[in-house]
C-alpha positions in Angstrom: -43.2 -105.3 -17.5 -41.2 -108.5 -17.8 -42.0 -109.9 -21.5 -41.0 -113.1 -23.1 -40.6 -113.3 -27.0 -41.0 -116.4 -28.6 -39.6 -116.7 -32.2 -37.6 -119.2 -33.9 -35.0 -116.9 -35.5 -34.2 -113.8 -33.2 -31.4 -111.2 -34.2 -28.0 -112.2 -33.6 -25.3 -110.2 -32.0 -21.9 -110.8 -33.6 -19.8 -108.8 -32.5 -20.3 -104.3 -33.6 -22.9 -106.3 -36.7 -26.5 -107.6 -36.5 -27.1 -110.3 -38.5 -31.3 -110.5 -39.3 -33.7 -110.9 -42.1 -36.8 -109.2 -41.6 -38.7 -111.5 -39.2 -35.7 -110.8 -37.1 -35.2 -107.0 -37.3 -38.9 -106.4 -36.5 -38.8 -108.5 -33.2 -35.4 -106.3 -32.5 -36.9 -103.2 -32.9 -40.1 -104.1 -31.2 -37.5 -105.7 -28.0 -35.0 -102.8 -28.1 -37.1 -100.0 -28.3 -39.9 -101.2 -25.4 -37.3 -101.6 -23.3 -35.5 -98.4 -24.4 -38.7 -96.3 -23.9 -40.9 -98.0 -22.0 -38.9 -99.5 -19.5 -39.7 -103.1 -20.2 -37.4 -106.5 -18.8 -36.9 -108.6 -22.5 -36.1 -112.5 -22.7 -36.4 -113.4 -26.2 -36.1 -117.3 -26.5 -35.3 -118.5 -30.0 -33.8 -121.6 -31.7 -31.2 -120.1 -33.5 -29.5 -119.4 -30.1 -26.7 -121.9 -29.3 -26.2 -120.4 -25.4 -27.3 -117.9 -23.2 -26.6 -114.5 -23.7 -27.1 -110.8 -22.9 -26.9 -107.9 -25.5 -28.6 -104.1 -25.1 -30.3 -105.0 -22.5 -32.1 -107.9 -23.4 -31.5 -111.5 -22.9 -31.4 -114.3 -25.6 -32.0 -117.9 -24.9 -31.7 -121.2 -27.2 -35.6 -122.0 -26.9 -36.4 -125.1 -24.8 -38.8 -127.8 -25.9 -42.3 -129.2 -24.1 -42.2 -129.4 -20.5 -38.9 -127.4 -20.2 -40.5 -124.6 -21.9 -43.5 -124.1 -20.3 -41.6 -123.9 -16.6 -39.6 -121.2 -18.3 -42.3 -119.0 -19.2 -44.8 -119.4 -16.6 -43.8 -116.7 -14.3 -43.8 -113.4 -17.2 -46.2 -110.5 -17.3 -46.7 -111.1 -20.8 -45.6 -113.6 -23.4 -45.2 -112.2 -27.2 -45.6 -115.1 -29.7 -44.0 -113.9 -33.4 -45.5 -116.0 -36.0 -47.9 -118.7 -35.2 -45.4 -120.8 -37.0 -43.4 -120.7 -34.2 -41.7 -124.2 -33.2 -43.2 -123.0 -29.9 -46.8 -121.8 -30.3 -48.2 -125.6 -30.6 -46.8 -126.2 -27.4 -48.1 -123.0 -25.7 -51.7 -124.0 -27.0 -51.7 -127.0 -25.5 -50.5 -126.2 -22.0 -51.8 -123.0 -21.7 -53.6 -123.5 -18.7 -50.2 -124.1 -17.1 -49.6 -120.4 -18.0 -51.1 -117.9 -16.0 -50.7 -114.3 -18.3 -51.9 -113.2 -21.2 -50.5 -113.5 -24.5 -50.0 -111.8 -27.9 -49.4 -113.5 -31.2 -48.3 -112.0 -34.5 -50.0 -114.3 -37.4 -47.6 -113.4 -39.9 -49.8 -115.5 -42.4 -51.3 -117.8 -40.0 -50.2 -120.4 -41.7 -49.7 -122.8 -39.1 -53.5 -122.2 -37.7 -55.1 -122.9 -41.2 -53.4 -125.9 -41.9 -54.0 -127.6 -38.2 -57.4 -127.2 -37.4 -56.7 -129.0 -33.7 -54.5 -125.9 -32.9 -57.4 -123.6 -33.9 -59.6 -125.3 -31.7 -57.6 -124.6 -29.6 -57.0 -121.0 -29.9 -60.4 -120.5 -29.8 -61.5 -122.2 -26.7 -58.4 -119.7 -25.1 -59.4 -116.6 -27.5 -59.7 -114.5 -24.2 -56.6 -115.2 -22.9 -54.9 -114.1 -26.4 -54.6 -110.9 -28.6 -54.4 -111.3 -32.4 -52.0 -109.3 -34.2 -51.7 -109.0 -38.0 -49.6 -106.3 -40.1 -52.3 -105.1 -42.4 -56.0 -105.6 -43.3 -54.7 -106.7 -47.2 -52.9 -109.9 -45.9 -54.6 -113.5 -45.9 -54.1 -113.7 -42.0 -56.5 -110.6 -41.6 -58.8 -112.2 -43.9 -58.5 -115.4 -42.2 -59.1 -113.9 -38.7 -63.1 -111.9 -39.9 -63.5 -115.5 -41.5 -63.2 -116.8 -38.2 -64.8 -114.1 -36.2 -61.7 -113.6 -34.6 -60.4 -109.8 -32.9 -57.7 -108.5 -34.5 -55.1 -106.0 -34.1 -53.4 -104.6 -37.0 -49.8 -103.2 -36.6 -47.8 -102.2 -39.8 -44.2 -103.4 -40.2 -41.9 -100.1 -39.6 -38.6 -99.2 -40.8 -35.7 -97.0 -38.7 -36.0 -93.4 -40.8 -33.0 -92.2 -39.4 -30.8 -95.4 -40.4 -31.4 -94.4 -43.9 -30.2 -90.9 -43.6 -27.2 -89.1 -45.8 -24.9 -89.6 -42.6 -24.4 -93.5 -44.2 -21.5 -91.5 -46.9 -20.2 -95.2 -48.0 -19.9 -95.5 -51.9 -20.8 -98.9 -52.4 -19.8 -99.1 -55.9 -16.0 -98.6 -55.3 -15.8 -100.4 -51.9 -17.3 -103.9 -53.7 -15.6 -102.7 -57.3 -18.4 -102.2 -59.2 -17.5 -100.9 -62.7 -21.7 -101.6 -64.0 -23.7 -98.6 -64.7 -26.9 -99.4 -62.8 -27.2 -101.7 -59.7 -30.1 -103.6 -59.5 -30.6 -105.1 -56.0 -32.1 -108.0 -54.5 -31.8 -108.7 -51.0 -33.3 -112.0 -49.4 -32.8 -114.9 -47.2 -32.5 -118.4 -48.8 -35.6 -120.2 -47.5 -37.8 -121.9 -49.5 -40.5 -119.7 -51.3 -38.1 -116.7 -51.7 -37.6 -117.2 -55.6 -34.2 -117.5 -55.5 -34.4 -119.3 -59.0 -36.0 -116.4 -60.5 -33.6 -114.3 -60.4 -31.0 -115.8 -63.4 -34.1 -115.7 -65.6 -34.8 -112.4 -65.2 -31.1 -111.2 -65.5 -31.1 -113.4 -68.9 -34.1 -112.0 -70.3 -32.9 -108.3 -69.5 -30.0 -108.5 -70.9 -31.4 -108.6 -74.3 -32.4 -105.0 -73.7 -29.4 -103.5 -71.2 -26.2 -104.4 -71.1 -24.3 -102.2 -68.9 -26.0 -103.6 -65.6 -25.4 -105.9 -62.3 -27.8 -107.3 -60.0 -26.5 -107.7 -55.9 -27.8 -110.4 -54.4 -27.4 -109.9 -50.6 -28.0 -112.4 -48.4 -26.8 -113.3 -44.7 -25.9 -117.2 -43.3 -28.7 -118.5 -41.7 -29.0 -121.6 -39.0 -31.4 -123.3 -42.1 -30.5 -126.9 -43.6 -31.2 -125.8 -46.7 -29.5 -122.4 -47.0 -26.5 -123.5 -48.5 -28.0 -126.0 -51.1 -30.8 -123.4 -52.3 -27.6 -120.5 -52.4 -25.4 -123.2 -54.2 -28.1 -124.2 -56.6 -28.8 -120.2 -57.3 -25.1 -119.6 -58.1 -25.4 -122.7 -60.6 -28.1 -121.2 -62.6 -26.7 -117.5 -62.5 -23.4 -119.0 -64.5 -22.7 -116.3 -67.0 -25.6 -113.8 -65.7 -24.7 -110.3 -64.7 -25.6 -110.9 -60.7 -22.9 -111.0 -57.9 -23.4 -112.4 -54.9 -22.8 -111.3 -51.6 -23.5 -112.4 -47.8 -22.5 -110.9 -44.5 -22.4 -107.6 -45.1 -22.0 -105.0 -42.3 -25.3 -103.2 -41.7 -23.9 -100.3 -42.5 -22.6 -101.5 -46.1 -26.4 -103.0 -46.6 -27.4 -99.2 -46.0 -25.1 -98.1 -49.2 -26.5 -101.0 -51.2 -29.9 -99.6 -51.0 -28.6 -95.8 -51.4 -26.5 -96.6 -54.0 -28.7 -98.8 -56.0 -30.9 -97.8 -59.0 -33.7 -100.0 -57.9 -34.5 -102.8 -55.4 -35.6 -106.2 -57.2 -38.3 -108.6 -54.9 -38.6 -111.8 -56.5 -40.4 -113.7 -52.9 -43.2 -116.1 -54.3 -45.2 -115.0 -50.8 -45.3 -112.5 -48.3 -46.8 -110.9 -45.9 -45.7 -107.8 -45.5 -42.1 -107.6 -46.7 -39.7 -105.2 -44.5 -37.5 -105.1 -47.4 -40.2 -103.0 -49.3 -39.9 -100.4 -46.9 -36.5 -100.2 -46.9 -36.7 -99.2 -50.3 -39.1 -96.6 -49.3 -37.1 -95.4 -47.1 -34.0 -95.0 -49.3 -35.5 -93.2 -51.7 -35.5 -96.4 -54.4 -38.0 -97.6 -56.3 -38.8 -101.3 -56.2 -40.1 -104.0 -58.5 -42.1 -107.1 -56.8 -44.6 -109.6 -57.1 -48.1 -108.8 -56.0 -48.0 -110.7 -53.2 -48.6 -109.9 -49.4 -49.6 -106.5 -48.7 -47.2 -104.8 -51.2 -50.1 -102.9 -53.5 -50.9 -100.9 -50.5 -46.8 -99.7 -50.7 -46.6 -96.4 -52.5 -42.6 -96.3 -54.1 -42.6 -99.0 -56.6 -44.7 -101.2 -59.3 -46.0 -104.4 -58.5 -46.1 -107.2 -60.9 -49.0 -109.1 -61.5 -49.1 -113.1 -61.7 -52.0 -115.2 -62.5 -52.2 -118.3 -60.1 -50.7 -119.4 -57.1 -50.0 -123.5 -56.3 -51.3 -126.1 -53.4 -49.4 -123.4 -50.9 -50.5 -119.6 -51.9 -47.0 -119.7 -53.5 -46.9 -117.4 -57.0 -46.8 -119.1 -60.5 -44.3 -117.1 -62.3 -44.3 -118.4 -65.7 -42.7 -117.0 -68.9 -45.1 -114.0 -68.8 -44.4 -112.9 -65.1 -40.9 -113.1 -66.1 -41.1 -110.4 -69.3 -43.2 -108.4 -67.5 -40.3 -107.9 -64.7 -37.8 -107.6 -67.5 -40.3 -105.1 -69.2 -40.7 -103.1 -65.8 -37.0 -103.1 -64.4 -35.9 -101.5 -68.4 -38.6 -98.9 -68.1 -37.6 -97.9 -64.8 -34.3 -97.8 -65.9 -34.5 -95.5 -68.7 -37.6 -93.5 -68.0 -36.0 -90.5 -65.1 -39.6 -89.2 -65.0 -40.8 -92.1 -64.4 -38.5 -93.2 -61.6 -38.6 -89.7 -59.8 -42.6 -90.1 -59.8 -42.6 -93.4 -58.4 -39.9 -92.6 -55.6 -41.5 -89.0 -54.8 -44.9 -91.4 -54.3 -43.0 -93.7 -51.7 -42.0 -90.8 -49.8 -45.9 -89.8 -49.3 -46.6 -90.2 -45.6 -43.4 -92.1 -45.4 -43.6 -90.7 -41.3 -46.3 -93.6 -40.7 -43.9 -96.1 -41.2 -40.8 -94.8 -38.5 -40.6 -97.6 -35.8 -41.0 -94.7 -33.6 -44.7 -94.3 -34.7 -45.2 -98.3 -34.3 -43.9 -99.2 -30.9 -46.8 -97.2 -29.0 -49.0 -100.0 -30.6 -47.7 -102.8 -29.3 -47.1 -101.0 -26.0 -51.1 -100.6 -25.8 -51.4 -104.3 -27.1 -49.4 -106.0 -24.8 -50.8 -103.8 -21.6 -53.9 -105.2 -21.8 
């Protein structure tokens, strides 16, 4: 099968390290394994892609715009649409009678749809020539779709079991010179919504109660005009906090972060169905997070509860929110029972979340 991915951040090869957030690692395993296992002929087109390139076996492409794209894509088996926010997707809707197979769009949030009802209209005067994917029936993009009477496939985000094995010996304490007893770590893009500014209130407010402790913030460069000015803003506010940050890192060293850690801090305002969660599953460490997406269905960690969200589903973390992550992060901290608990209840059918269990799915998804 020849499949085209539409995104508008794929992975990027540099060199022996692959530089992704999550969006970006799930449409790399999804890509590298189908055409690993199954045989299948990739083109991933993506706007973070400055030229034309070929890497495992798959080929990336800067994304075209309007006409230009719609002549590139015409001729696939199957076209793979990763996020309906996708610069692309409006302009797939709109000349889809120009293309002649069938498609398969990951919501992730539908956020686009809901707030363009024209494009809606859209999808569903086409709803047979599409399939509906969403990553679990707790998210508001399942919701959105039995609203809307819409057919939906749910695929759970997956995580590489075998990445996280004890072959990964680095000790990231004395490689980065980390003298702290516990390591707290947080590990996000800076786009808008992440709650970047959280985290130098919650380092404040726990130091009250621990001293001997550093948060990681861990982070890669992204092709975003605002990822700079939101990292440079963060830095501001963490003056004289206990948080170090770092971008970049090897893969491998990301690995040692999450084995070396003593728990994973989340601090995103809204999700969907956060890959960095199950990391932490997978590593054996216990995370902290906002209720949001489909985290309360993630065994391995304690959510933390907010009460509203603003014009945009975003969280309202107030005062409260803040304690109670202070209160959380200190009991995990000092409570061994506690901890072991909450990580032996992560690793609980922790086999249903290996990539390897996953790709079969969108296999049978995109050969209808």
């Amino acid at each position: 099968m020849k499949l085209c991915i539409l995104c508008n951040f794929g992975p990027y090869y540099s060199g022996k390290n692959i530089i992704c957030g999550g969006s970006e690692k799930v449409i790399r395993e999804i890509s590298e394994r189908l055409v690993l296992k199954c045989n299948y002929e990739i083109d991933i087109y993506a706007y973070n892609y400055k030229k034309v390139f070929r890497c495992n076996n798959i080929n990336l492409f800067p994304c075209p715009k309007g006409d230009d794209l719609i002549s590139r894509i015409a001729h696939y088996d199957h076209i793979f649409v990763y996020s309906d926010s996708s610069w692309s997707f409006d302009t797939l809707l709109r000349n889809i009678e120009k293309v002649g197979c069938r498609i398969s769009c990951a919501l992730v949030g539908a956020y686009y749809m809901q707030s363009h009802p024209e494009a809606f209209k859209l999808l569903k005067k086409n709803l047979h020539r599409f399939n509906i994917i969403t990553h679990s029936k707790m998210t508001s993009d399942y919701k959105w779709c039995i609203n809307n009477d819409l057919s939906v496939k749910v695929i759970p985000n997956g995580v590489d079991l075998l990445e996280f094995n004890d072959k990964n010996n680095i000790d990231f304490k004395n490689k980065y010179n980390i003298k702290e007893q516990y390591i707290i770590l947080s590990v996000f893009s800076y786009f808008y919504g992440k709650g970047f500014e959280l985290l130098p209130k919650i380092a404040r407010k726990l130091s009250s109660t621990i001293k001997d402790f550093l948060i990681v913030q861990l982070s890669n460069t992204v092709d975003y005009p605002y990822d700079k000015i939101f990292l440079d803003r963060t830095k501001r506010q963490a003056h004289g906090t206990n948080i170090r940050f770092m971008r970049d890192l090897p893969r491998e060293d990301v690995i040692s972060a999450f084995k070396c850690s003593d728990l994973l801090l989340s601090v995103s305002k809204k999700e969907v169905a956060p890959l960095v969660i199950l990391e932490s599953r997978a590593a054996k460490l216990p995370y902290v997070s906002l209720n949001t997406g489909n985290v309360l269905e993630q065994p391995g960690g304690i959510p933390i509860h907010f009460e509203r969200v603003d014009n945009k589903g975003y969280a309202v973390v107030d005062e409260g929110v803040i304690s109670r992550y202070s209160t959380v992060i200190y009991e995990l901290l000092m409570k061994k029972e506690l901890k072991e608990d909450i990580i032996r209840e992560g690793q609980e059918n922790i086999e249903e979340i290996d990539w390897k269990n996953i790709i079969p799915l969108y296999h049978e998804v995109f050969n209808r």
